[in-house]
C-alpha positions in Angstrom: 15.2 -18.8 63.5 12.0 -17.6 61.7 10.5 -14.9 62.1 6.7 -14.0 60.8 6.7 -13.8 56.7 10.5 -14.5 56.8 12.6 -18.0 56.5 16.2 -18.1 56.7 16.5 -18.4 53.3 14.6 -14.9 52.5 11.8 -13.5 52.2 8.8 -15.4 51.2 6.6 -14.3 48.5 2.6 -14.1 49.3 0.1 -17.0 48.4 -0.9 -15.0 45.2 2.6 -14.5 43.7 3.9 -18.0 44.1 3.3 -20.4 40.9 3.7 -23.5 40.5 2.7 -26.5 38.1 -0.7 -26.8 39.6 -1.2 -22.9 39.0 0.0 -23.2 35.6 -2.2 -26.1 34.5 -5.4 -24.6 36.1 -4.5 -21.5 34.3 -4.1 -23.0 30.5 -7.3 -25.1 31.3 -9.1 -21.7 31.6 -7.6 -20.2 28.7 -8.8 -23.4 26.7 -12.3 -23.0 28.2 -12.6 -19.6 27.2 -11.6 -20.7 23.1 -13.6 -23.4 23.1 -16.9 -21.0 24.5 -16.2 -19.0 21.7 -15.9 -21.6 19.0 -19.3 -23.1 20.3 -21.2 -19.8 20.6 -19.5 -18.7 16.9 -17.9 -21.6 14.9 -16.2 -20.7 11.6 -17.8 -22.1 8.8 -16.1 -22.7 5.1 -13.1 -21.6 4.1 -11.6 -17.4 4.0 -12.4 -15.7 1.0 -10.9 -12.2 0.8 -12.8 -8.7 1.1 -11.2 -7.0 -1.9 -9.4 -9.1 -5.2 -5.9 -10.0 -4.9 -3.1 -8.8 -7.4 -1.1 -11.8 -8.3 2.7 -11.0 -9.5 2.5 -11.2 -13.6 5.2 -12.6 -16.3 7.1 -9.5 -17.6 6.2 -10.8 -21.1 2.4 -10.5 -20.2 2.5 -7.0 -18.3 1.8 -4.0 -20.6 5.0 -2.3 -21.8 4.1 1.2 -21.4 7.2 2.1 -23.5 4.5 0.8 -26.5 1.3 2.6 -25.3 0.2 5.6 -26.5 0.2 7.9 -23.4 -2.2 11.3 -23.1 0.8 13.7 -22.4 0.7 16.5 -24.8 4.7 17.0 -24.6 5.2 19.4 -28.0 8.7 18.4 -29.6 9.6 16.4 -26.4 9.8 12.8 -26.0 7.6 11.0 -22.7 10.0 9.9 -20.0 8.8 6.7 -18.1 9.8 7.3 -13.9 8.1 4.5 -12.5 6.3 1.5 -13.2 5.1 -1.8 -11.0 3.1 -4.7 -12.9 0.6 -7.0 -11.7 -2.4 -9.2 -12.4 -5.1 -7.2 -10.8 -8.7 -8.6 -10.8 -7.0 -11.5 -12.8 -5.9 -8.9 -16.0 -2.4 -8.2 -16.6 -1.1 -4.3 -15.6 0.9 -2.1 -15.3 0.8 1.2 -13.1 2.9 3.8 -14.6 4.3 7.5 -13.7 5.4 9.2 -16.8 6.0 12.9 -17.8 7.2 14.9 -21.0 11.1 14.7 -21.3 12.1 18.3 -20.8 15.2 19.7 -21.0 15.4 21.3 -17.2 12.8 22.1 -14.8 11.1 19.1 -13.0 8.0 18.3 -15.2 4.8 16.8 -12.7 3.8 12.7 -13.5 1.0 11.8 -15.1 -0.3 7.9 -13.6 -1.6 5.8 -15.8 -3.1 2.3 -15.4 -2.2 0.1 -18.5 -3.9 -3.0 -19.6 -3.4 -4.9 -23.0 -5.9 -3.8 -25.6 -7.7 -6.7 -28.1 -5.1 -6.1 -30.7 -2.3 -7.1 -27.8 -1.2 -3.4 -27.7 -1.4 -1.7 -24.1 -4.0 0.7 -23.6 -4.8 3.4 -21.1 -7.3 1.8 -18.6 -7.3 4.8 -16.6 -6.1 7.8 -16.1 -4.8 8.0 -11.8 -3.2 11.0 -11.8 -3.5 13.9 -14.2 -0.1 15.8 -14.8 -2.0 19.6 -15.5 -4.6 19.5 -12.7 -2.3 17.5 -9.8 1.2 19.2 -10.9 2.8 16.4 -9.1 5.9 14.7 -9.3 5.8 10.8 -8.2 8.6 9.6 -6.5 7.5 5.9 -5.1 4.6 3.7 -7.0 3.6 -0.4 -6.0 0.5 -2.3 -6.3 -0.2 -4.1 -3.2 -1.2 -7.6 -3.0 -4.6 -6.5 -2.3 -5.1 -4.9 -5.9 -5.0 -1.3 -4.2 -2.0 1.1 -6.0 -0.3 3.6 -3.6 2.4 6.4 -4.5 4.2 9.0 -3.0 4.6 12.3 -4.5 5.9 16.0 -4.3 3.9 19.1 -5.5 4.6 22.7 -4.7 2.4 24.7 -2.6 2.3 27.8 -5.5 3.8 29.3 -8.4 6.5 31.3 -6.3 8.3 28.2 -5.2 11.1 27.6 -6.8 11.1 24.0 -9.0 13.9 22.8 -7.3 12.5 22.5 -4.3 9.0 21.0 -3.5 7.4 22.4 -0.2 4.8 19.5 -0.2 4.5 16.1 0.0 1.8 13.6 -0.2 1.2 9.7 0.5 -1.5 8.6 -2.8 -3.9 5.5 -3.3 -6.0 4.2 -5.7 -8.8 1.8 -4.9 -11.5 -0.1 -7.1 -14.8 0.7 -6.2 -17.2 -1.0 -8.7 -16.0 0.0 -12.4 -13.8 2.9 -10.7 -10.6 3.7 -8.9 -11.1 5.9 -6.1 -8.3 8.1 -5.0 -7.6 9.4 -1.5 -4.8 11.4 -0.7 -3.3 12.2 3.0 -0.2 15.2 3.8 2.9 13.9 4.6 4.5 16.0 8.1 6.4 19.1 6.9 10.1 18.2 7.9 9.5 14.9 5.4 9.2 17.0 2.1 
């Protein structure tokens, strides 16, 4: 027995719900009309060329060793302490990002960032100065160069002179960007609770 919009097997679904292979095919025939409109109205031409240079991984014998450069930390009778450090080849030269800070006995002295590249006599030289330990007062606790030749960092500062050093109240996500001859930093808070 049927009854009107039911079978004896169930209901049956509308006209517009029920698919088939004829539905199907008109359906990818549409989507292939639309992509070939575009192509025809825009094609590509040539081949992708990237917006900014690429940093290419570098031979560890080629990257500047900043444990031989001369670093602008004015650290008294203490030695400089290296944290962090992440090589590439940016712009096609051989470097070497670095976070460094005077050795000091206790406390928890704020990074420096330095960008190395080899001098003309072979000896690594300061390029550029990212971060400056006295003005900043940060300490870095993450650094990379990304593929795209941009550096980025994380860091922890404190907020005044009445927090204890133990215990940074502040926290902040760094990058570096070449713009012409310079590197351009911008710096964003990171949320309170991920100090």
């Amino acid at each position: 027995m049927t009854t009107s919009g039911m079978t004896s097997g169930g209901p049956k679904a509308p006209g517009h719900a029920r698919s088939g292979l004829k539905h199907w095919a008109l359906v990818a025939a549409g989507c292939g009309a639309v992509v070939a409109g575009a192509l025809a109205a825009d094609p590509a031409q040539g081949t992708p060329t990237p917006v900014r240079p690429t940093a290419e991984p570098v031979p560890a014998a080629a990257a500047p060793d900043p444990g031989k450069a001369e670093l602008p930390l004015d650290c008294g009778p203490f030695g400089v302490s290296v944290a962090l450090r992440a090589s590439a080849a940016v712009d096609g030269v051989p470097s070497t990002v670095v976070a460094a800070h005077c050795a000091a006995g206790n406390g928890t002295p704020p990074d420096g960032v330095y960008l190395l590249t080899n001098g003309p006599d072979g000896r690594p030289k300061v390029a550029e100065t990212l971060l400056d330990p006295v003005k900043d007062g940060l300490t870095v606790t993450a650094l990379t160069i990304r593929s795209d030749g941009a550096i980025r960092g994380h860091a922890q500062g404190w907020s005044s002179d009445d927090v204890p050093r133990c215990c940074p109240d502040r926290a902040v996500d760094l990058s570096w960007t070449r713009q012409g001859e310079d590197w351009v930093r911008a710096q964003s808070a990171v949320p309170a609770g991920q100090v």
